[in-house]
N, CA, C and O atoms as CSV, one atom per row, in Angstrom:
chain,resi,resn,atom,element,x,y,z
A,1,UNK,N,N,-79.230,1.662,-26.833
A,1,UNK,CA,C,-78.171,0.682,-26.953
A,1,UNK,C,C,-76.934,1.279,-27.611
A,1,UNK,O,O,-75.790,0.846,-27.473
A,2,UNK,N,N,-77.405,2.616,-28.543
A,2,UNK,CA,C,-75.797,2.488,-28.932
A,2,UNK,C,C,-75.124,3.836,-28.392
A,2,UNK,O,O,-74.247,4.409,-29.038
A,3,UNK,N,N,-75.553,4.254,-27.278
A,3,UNK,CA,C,-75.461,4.907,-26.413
A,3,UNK,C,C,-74.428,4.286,-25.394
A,3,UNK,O,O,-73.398,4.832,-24.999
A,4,UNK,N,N,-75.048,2.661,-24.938
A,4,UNK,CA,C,-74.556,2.022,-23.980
A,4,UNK,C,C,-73.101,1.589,-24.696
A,4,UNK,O,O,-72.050,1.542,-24.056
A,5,UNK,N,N,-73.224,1.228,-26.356
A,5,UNK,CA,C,-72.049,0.772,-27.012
A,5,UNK,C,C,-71.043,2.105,-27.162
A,5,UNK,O,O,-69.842,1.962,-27.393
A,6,UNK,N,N,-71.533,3.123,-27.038
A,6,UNK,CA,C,-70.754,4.649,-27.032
A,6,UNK,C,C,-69.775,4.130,-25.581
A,6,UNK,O,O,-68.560,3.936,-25.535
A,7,UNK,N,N,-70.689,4.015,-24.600
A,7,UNK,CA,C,-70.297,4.559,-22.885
A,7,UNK,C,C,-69.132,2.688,-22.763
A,7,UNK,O,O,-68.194,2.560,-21.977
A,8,UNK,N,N,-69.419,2.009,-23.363
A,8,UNK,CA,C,-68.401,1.057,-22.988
A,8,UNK,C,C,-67.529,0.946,-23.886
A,8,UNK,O,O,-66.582,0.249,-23.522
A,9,UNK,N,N,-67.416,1.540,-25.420
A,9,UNK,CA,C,-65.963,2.116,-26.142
A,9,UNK,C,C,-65.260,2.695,-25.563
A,9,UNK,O,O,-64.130,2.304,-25.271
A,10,UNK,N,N,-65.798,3.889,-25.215
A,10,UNK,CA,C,-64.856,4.792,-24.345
A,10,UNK,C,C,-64.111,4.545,-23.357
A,10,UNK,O,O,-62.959,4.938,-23.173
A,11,UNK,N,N,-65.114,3.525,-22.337
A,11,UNK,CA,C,-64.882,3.392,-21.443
A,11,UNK,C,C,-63.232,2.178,-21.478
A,11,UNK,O,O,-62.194,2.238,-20.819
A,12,UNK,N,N,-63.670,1.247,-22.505
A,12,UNK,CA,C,-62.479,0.715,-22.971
A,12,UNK,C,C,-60.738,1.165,-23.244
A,12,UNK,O,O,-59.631,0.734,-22.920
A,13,UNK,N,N,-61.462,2.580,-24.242
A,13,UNK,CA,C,-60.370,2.942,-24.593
A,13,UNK,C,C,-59.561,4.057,-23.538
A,13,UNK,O,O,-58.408,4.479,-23.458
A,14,UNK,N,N,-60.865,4.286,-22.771
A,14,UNK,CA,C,-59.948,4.889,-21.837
A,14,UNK,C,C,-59.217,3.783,-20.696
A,14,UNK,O,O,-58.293,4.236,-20.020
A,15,UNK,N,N,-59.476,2.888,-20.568
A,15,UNK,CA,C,-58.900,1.714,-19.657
A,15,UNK,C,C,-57.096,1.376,-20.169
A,15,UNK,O,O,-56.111,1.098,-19.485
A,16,UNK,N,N,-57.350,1.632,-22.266
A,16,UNK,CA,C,-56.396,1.695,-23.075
A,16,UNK,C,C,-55.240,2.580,-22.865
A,16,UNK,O,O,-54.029,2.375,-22.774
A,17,UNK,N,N,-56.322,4.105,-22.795
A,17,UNK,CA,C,-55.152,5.568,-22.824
A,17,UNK,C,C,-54.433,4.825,-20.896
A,17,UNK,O,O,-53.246,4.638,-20.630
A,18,UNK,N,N,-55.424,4.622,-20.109
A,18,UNK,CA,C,-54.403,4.821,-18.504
A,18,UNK,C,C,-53.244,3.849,-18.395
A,18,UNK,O,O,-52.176,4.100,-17.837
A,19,UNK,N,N,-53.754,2.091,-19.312
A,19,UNK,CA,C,-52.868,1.499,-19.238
A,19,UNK,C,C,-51.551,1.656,-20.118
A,19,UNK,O,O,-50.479,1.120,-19.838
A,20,UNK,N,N,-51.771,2.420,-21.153
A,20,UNK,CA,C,-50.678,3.217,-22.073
A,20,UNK,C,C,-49.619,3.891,-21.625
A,20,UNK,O,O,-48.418,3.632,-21.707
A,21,UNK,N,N,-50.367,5.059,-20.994
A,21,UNK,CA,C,-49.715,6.363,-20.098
A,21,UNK,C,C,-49.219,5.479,-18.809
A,21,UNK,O,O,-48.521,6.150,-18.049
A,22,UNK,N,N,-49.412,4.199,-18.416
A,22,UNK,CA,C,-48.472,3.955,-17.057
A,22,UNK,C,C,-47.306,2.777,-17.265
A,22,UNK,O,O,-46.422,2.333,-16.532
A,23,UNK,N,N,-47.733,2.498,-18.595
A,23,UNK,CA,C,-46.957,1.774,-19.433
A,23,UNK,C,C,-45.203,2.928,-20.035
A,23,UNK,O,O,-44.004,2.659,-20.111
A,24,UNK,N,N,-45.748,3.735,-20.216
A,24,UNK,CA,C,-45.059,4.816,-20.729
A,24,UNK,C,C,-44.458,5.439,-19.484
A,24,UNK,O,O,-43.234,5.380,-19.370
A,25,UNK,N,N,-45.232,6.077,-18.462
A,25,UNK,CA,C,-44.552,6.372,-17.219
A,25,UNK,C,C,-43.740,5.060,-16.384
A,25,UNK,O,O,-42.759,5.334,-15.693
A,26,UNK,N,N,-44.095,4.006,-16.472
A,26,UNK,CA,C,-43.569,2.308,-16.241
A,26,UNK,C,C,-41.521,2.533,-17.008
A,26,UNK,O,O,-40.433,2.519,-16.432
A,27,UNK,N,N,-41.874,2.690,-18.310
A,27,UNK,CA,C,-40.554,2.394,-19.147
A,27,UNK,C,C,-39.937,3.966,-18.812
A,27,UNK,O,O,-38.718,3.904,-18.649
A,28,UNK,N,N,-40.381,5.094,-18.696
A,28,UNK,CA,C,-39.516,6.471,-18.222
A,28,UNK,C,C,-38.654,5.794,-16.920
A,28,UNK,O,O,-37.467,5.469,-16.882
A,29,UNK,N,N,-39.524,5.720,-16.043
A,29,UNK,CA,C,-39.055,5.615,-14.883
A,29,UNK,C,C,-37.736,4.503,-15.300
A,29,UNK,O,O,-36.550,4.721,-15.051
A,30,UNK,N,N,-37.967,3.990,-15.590
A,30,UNK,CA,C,-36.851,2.702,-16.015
A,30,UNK,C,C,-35.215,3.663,-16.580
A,30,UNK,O,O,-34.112,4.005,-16.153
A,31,UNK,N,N,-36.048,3.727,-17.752
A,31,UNK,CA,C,-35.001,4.732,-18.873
A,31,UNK,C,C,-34.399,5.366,-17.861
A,31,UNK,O,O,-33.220,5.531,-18.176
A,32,UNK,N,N,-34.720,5.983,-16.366
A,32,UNK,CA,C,-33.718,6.820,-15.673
A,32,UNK,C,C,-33.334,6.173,-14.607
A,32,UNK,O,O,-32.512,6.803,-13.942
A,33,UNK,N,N,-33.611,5.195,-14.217
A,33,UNK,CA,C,-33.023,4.323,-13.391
A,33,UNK,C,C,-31.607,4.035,-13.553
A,33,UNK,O,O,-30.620,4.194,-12.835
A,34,UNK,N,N,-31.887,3.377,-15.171
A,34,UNK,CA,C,-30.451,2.847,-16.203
A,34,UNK,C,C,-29.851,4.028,-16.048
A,34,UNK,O,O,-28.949,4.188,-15.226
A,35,UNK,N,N,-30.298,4.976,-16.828
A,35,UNK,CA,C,-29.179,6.157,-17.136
A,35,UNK,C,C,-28.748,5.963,-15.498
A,35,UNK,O,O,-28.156,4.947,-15.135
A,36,UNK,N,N,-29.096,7.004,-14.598
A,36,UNK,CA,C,-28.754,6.874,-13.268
A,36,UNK,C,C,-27.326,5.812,-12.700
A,36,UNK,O,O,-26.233,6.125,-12.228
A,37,UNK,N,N,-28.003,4.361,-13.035
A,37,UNK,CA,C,-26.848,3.379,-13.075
A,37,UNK,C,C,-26.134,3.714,-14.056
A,37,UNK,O,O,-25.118,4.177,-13.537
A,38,UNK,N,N,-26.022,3.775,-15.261
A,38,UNK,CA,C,-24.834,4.017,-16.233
A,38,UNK,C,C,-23.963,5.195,-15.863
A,38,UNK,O,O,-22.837,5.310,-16.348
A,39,UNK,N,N,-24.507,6.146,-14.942
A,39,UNK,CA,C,-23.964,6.891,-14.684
A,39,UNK,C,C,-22.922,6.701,-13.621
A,39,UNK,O,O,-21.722,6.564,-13.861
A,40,UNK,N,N,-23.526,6.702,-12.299
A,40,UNK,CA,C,-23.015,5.888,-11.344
A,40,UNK,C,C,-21.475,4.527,-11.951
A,40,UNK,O,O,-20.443,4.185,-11.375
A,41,UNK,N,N,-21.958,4.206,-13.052
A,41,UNK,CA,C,-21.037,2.692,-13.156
A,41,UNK,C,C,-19.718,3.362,-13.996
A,41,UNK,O,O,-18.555,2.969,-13.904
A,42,UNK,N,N,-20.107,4.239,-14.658
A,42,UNK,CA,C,-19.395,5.994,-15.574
A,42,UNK,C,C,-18.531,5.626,-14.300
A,42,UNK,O,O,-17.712,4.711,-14.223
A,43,UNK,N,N,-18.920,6.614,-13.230
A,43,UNK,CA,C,-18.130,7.024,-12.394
A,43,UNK,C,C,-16.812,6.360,-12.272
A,43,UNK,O,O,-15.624,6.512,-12.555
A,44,UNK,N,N,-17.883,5.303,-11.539
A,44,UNK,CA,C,-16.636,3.972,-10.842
A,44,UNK,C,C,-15.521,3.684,-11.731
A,44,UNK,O,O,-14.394,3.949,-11.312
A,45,UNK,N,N,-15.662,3.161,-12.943
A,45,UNK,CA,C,-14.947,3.260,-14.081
A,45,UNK,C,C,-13.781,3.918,-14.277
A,45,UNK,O,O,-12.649,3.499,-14.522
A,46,UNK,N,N,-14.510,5.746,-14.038
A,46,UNK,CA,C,-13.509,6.486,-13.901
A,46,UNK,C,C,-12.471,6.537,-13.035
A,46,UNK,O,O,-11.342,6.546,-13.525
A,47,UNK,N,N,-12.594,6.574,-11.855
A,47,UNK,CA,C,-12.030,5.881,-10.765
A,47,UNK,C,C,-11.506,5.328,-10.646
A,47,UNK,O,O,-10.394,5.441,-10.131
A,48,UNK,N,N,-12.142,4.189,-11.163
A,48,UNK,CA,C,-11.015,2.571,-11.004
A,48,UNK,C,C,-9.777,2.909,-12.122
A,48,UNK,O,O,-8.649,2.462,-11.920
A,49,UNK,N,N,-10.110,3.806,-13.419
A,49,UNK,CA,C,-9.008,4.098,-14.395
A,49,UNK,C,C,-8.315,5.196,-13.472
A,49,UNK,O,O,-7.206,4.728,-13.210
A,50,UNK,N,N,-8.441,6.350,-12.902
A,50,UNK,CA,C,-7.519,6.944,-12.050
A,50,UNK,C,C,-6.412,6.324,-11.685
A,50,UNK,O,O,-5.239,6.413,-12.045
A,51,UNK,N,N,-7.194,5.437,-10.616
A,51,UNK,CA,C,-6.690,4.658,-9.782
A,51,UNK,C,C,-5.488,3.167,-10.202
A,51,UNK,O,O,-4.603,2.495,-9.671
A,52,UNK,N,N,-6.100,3.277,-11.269
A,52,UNK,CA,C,-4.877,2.254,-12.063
A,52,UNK,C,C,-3.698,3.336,-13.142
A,52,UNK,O,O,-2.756,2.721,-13.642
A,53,UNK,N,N,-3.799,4.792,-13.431
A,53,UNK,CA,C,-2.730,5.580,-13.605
A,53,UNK,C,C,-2.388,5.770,-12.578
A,53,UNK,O,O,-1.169,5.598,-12.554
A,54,UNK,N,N,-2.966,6.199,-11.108
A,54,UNK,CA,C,-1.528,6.269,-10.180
A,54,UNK,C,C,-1.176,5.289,-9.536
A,54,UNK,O,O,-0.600,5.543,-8.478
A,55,UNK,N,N,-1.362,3.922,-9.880
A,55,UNK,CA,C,-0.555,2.754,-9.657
A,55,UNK,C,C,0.763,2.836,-10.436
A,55,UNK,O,O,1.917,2.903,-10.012
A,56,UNK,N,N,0.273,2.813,-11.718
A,56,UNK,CA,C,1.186,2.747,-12.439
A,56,UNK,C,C,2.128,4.002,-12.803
A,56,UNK,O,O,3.186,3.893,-13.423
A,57,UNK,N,N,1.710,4.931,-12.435
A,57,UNK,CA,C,2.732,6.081,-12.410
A,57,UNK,C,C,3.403,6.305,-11.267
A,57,UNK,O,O,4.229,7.209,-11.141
A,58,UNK,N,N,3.030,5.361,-10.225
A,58,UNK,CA,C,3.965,5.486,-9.010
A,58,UNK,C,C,4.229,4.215,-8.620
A,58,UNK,O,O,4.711,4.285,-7.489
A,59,UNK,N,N,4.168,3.225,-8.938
A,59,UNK,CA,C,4.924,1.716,-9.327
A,59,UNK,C,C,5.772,1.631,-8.893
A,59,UNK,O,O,5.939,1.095,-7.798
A,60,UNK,N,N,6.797,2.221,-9.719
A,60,UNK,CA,C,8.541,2.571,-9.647
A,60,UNK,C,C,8.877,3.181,-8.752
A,60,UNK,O,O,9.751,2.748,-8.001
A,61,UNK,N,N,8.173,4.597,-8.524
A,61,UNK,CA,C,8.670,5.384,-6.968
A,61,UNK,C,C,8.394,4.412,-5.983
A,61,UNK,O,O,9.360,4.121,-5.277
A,62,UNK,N,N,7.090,3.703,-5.694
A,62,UNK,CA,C,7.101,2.927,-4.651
A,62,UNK,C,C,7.569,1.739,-4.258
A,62,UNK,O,O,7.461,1.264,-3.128
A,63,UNK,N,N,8.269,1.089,-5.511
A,63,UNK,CA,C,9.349,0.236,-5.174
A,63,UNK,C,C,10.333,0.454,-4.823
A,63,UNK,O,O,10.928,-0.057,-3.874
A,64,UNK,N,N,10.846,1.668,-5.900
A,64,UNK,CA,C,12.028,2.016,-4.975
A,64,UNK,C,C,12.188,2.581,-3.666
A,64,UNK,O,O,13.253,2.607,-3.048
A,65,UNK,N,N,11.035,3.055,-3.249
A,65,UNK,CA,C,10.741,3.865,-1.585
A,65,UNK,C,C,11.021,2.372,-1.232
A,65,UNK,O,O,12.211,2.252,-0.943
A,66,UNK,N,N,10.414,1.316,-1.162
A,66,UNK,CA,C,10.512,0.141,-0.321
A,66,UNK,C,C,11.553,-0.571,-0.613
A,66,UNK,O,O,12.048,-1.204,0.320
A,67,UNK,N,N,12.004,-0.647,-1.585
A,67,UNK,CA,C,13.832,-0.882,-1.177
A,67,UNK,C,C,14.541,-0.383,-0.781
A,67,UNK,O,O,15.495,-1.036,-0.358
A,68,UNK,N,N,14.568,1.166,-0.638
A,68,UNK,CA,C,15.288,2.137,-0.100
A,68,UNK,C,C,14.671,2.146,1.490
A,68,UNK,O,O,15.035,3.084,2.200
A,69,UNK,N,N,14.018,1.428,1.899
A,69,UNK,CA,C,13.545,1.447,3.323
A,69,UNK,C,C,13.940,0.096,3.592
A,69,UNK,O,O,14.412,-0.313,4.652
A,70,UNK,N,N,13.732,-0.510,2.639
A,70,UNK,CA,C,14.548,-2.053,3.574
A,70,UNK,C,C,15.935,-2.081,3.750
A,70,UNK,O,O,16.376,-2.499,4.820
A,71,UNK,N,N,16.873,-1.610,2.653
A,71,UNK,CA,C,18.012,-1.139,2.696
A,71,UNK,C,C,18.301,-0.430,4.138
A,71,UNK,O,O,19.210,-0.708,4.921
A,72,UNK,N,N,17.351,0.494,4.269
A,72,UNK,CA,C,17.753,1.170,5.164
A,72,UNK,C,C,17.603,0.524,6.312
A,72,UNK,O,O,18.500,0.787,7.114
A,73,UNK,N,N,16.512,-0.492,6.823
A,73,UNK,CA,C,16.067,-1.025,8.003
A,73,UNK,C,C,17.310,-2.186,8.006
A,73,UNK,O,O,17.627,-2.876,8.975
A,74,UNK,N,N,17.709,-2.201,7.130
A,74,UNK,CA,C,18.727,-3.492,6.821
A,74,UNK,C,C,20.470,-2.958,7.563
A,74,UNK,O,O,21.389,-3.553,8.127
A,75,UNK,N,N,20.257,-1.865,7.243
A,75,UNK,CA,C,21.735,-1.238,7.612
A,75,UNK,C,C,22.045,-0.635,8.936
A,75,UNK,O,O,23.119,-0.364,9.473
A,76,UNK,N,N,20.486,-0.467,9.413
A,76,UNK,CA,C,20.172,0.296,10.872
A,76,UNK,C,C,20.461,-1.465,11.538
A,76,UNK,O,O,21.347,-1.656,12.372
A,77,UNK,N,N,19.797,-2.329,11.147
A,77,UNK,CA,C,19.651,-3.858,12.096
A,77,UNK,C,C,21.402,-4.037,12.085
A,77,UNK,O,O,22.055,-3.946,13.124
A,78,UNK,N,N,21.974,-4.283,10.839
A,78,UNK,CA,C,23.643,-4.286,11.071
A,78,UNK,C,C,24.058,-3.270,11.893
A,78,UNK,O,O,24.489,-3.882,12.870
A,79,UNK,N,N,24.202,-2.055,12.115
A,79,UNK,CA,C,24.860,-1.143,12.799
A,79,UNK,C,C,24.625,-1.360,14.298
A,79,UNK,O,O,25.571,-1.160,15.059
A,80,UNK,N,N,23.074,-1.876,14.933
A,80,UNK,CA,C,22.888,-2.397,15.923
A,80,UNK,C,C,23.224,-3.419,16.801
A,80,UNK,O,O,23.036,-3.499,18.014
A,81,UNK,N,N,23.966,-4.509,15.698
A,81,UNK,CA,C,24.086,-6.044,15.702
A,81,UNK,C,C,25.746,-5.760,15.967
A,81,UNK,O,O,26.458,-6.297,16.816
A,82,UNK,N,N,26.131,-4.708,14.927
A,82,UNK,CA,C,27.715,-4.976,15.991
A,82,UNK,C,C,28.204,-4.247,16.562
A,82,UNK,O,O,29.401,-4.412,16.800
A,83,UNK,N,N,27.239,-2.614,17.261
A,83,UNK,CA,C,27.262,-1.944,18.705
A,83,UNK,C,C,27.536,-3.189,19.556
A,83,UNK,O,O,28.559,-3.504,20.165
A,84,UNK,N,N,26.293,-3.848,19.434
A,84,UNK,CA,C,26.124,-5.148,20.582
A,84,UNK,C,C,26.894,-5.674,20.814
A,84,UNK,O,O,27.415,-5.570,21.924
A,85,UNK,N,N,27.587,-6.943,19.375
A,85,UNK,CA,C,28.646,-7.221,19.392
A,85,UNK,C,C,29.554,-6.825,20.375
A,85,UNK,O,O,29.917,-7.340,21.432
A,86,UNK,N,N,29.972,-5.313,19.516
A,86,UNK,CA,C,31.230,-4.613,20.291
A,86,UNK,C,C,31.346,-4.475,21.940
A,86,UNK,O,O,32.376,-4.670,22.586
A,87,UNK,N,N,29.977,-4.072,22.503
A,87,UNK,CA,C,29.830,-4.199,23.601
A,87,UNK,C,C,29.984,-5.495,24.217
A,87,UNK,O,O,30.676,-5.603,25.230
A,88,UNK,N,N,29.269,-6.721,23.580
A,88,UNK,CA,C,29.381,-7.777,24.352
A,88,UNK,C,C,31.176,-8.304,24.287
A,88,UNK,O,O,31.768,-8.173,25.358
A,89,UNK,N,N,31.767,-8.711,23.432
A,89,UNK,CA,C,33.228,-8.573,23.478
A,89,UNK,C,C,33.781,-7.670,23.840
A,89,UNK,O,O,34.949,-7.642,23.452
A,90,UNK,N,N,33.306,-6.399,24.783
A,90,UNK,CA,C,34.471,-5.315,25.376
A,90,UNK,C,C,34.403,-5.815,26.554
A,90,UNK,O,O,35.356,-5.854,27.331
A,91,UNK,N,N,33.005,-6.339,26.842
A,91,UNK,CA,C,32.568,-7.054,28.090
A,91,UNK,C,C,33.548,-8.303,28.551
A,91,UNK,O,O,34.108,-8.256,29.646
A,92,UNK,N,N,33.732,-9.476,27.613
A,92,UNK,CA,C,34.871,-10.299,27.519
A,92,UNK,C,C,35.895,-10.127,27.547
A,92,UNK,O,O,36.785,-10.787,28.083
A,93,UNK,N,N,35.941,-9.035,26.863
A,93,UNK,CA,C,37.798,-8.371,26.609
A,93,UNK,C,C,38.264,-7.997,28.574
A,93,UNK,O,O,39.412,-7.932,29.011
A,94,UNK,N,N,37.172,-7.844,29.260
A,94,UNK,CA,C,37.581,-7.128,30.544
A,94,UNK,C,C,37.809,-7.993,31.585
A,94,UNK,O,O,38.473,-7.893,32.617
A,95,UNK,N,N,36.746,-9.350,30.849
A,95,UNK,CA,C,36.538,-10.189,32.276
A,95,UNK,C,C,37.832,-11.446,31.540
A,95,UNK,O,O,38.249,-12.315,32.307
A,96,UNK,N,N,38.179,-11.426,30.568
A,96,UNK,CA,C,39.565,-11.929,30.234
A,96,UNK,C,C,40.808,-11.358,30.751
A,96,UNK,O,O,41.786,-11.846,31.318
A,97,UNK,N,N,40.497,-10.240,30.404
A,97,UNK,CA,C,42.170,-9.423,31.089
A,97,UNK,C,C,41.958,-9.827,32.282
A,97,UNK,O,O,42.855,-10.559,32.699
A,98,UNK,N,N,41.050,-9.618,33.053
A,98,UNK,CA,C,41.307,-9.710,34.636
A,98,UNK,C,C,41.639,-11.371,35.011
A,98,UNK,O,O,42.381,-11.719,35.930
A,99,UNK,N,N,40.959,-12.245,34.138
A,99,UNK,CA,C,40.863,-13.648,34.646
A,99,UNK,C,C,43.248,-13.604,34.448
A,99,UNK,O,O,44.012,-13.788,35.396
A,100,UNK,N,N,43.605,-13.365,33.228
A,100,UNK,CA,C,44.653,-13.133,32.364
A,100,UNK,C,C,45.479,-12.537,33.797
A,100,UNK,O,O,46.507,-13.117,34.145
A,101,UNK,N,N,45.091,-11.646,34.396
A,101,UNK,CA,C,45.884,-10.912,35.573
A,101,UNK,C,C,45.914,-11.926,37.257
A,101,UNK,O,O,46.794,-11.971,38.115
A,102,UNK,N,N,44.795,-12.502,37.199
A,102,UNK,CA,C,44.544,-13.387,37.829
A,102,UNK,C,C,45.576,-14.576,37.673
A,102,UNK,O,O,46.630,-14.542,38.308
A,103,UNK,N,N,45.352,-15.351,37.049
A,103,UNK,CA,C,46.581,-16.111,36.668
A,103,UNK,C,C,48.159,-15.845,36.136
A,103,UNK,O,O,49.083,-16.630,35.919
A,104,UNK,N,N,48.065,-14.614,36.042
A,104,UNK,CA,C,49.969,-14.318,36.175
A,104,UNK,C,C,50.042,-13.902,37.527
A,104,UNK,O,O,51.139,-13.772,38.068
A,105,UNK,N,N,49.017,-13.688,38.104
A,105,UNK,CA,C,49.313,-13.766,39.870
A,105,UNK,C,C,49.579,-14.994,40.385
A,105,UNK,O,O,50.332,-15.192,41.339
A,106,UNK,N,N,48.815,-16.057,39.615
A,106,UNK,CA,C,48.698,-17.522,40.152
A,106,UNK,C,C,49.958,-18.252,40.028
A,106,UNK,O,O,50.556,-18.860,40.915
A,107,UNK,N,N,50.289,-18.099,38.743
A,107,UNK,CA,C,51.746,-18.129,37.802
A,107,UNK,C,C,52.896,-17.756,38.769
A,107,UNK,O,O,53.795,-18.447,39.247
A,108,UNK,N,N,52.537,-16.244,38.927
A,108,UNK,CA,C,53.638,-15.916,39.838
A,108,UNK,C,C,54.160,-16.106,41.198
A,108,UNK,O,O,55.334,-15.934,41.525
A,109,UNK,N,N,52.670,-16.678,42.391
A,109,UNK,CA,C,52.473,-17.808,43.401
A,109,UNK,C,C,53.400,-18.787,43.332
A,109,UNK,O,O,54.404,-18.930,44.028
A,110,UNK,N,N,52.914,-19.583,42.267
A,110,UNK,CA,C,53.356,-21.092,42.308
A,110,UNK,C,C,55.028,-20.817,41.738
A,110,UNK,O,O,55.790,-21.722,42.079
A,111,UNK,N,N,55.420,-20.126,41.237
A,111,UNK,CA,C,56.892,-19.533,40.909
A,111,UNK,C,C,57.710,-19.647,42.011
A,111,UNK,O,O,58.688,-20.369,42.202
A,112,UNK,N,N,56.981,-18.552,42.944
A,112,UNK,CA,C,57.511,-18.208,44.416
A,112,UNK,C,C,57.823,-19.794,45.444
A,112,UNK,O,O,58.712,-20.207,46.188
A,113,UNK,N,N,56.774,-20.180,45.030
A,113,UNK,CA,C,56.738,-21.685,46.395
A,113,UNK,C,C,57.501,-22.587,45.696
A,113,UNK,O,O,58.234,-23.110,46.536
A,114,UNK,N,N,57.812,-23.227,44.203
A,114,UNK,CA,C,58.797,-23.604,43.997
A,114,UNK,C,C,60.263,-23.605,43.770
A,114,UNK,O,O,61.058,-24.535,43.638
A,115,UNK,N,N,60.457,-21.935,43.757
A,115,UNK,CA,C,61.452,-21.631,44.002
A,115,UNK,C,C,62.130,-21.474,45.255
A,115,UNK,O,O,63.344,-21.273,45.293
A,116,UNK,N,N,61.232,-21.575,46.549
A,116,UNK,CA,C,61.543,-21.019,47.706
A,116,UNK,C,C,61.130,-22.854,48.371
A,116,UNK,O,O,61.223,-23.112,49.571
């Protein structure tokens, strides 16, 4: 019997040591999971802080690039607007003179027949 009480101590405490040791290998594995994520989240962090110095260190250049491009898209749309213009009133200017030549012919008709 205390043979049998030997073989089921042991047997206990070894049930103890495996559930210990996977208890222990259980929380490692963990412990590097986290680190792993803390690391990983490190990163991003870093990153996202990069990424908010070259916002902010190029803020100003890139506003002013985009006013200096609307400006510019702004001055190209005017320069276009009164080519057109110009063209469409040279267009008028021609079909006026002629209407203008037309009627000092007409002018000069009806001159003729009332004078004659």
């Amino acid at each position: 019997s205390d043979m049998l009480a030997l073989m089921t101590g042991t047997s206990k405490s070894d049930k103890r040591i495996k559930m210990l040791s996977y208890k222990c290998f259980k929380s490692w594995k963990e412990y590097l999971k986290e680190r792993k994520m803390k690391k990983r989240l490190a990163k991003i962090a870093n990153l996202n802080f990069i990424n908010l110095l070259k916002c902010k260190a190029f803020l100003q250049w890139n506003n002013f690039h985009r006013q200096f491009q609307q400006n510019n898209q702004k001055e190209k749309h005017e320069r276009a607007l009164k080519r057109e213009i110009n063209i469409v009133s040279a267009q008028y200017e021609k079909e006026i003179q002629i209407l203008r030549e037309k009627l000092e012919e007409a002018n000069g008709i009806v001159e003729k027949e009332t004078v004659a």
